[in-house]
C-alpha positions in Angstrom: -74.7 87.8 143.7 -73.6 87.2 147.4 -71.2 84.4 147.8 -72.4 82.0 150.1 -69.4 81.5 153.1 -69.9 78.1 153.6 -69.5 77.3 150.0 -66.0 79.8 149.6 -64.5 78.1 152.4 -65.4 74.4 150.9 -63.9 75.6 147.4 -61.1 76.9 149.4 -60.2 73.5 151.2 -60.9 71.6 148.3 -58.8 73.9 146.0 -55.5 73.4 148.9 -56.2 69.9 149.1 -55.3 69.4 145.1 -52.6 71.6 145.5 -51.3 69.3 148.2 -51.1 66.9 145.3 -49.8 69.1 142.2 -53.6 68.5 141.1 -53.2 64.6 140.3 -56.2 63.2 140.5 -55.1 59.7 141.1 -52.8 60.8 144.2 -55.9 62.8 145.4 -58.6 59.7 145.7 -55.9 58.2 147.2 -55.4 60.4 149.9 -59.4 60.4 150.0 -59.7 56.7 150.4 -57.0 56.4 153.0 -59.1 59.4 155.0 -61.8 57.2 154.8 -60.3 54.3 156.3 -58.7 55.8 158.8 -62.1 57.2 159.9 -63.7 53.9 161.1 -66.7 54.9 159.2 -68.8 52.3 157.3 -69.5 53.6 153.9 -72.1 52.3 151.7 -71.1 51.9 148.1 -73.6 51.8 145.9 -73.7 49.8 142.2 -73.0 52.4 139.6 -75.8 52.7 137.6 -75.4 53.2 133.4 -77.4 55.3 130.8 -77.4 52.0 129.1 -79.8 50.0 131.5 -82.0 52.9 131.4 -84.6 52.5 128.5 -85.0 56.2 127.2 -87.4 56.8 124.1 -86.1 59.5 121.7 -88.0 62.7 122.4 -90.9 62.9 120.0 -91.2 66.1 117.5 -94.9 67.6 117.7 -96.3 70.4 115.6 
């Protein structure tokens, strides 16, 4: 399969961003959030929403 350029250069940021932070997770939202900030953007944040509020029936077994 072709690989898409777009998508190796977004894997190849993403990948050097982590290893701007030895790959910890915690300093890397940081570093996310304060990018956000300093953008002046207005983000919308959205309530999570849970499996548990969702009212799934077991899948039903026909012959």
């Amino acid at each position: 399969m072709k690989e898409d350029p777009l998508v190796a250069e977004v894997r190849r940021i993403r990948q050097e961003h982590a290893a701007r932070f030895d790959y910890d997770l915690d300093l890397i939202v940081e570093d996310l959030k304060a990018q956000e900030q300093a953008s002046g953007r207005q983000y919308i944040r959205l309530p999570s929403r849970r499996l548990a509020d969702q009212k799934m029936e077991p899948p039903t077994v026909t012959d």
